[in-house]
N, C-alpha and C positions, 0 to 999 in steps of 0.2 A: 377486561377489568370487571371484577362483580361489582354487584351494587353497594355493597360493604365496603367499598375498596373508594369505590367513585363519592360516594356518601361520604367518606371522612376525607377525599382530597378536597372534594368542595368546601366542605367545614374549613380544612387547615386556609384554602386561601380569603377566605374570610375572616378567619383567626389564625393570624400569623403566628402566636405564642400556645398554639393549643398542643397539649399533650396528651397522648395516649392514657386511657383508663387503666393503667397499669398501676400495681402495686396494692398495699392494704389499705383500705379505708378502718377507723374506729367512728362509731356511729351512734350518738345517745339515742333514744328510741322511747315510745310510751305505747305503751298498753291502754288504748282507753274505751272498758267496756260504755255498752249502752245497751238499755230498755227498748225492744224493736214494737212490743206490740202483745196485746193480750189474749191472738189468734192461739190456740192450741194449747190452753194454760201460760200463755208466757213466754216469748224467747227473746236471746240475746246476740249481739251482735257485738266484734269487736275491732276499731281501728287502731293500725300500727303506724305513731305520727312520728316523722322523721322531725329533731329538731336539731339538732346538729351535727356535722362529720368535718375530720381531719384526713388528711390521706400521711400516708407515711410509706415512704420506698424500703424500710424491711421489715421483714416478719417481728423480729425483736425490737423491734421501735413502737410497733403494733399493739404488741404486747402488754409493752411498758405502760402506754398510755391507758389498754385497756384496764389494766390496773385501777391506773388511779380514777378513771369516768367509770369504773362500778363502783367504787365509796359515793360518788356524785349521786349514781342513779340508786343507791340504797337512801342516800338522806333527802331524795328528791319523795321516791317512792313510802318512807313516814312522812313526811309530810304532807303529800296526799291522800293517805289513810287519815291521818289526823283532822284536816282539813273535810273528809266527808265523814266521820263520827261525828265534827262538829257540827257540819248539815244536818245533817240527818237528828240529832238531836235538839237545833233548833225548829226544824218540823214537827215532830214531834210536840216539843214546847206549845207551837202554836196551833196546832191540832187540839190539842188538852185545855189551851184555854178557851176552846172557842166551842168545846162539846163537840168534836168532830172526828168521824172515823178515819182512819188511816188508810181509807181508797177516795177518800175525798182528791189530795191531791195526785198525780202522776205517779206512776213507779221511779223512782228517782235513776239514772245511769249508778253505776259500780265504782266505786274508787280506783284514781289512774296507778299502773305501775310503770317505772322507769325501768329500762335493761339498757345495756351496751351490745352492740352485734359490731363485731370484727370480722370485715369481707375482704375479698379480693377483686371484688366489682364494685362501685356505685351504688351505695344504701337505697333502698326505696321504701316508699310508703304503700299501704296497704289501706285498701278501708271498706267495712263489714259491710254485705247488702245489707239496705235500708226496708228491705220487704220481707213480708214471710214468705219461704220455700216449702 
């Protein structure tokens, strides 16, 4: 028996209802840069944060759904655009009334984007080194 083998009969008698990672997952997703550091002129980093998934047993079910969770993550993704013009112009604001340069405070992180990824394995997360390379 491999370890692969052994590894998920143990799982199943511990979870009697567990089923195989089979099939399509739909997966909303963010993009959400950030400001690493001002080593090198500046670089950036970006994490890919899972917030939700469906599985679906076929490809055209998959589909479907992905459909309609990209209108989700296009009116996710304005309104986090929106959301940091608004930031960023209340900095702004408050920089001007206080006589203050605009390295006073931190380089701000990047506005988040929403996507859908449609897999046939288990969505995962990703997240950017936090150091310069």
């Amino acid at each position: 028996m491999s370890a692969d083998s052994y590894i998920e009969a143990a799982f199943r008698r511990v979870c009697e209802q567990a089923k195989p990672a089979a099939g399509f997952f739909v997966a909303l997703m963010e993009r959400a840069p950030f400001y690493g550091g001002p080593e090198e002129g500046g670089w950036w980093g970006e994490d890919h944060i899972l917030h939700a998934y469906q599985h679906y047993d076929t490809e055209e079910a998959a589909r479907a759904a992905t459909e309609q969770v990209t209108k989700l993550a296009q009116q996710l993704s304005e309104e986090a655009r929106a959301a940091y013009g608004e930031r960023c112009l209340r900095e702004t604001e408050w920089l001007d009334a206080r006589g203050l340069d605009d390295n006073f405070l931190p380089e701000p992180d990047g506005e988040s984007e929403y996507y859908v990824l449609m897999s046939e394995g288990l969505p995962e997360e990703s997240r950017g080194s936090r150091h310069w390379e």
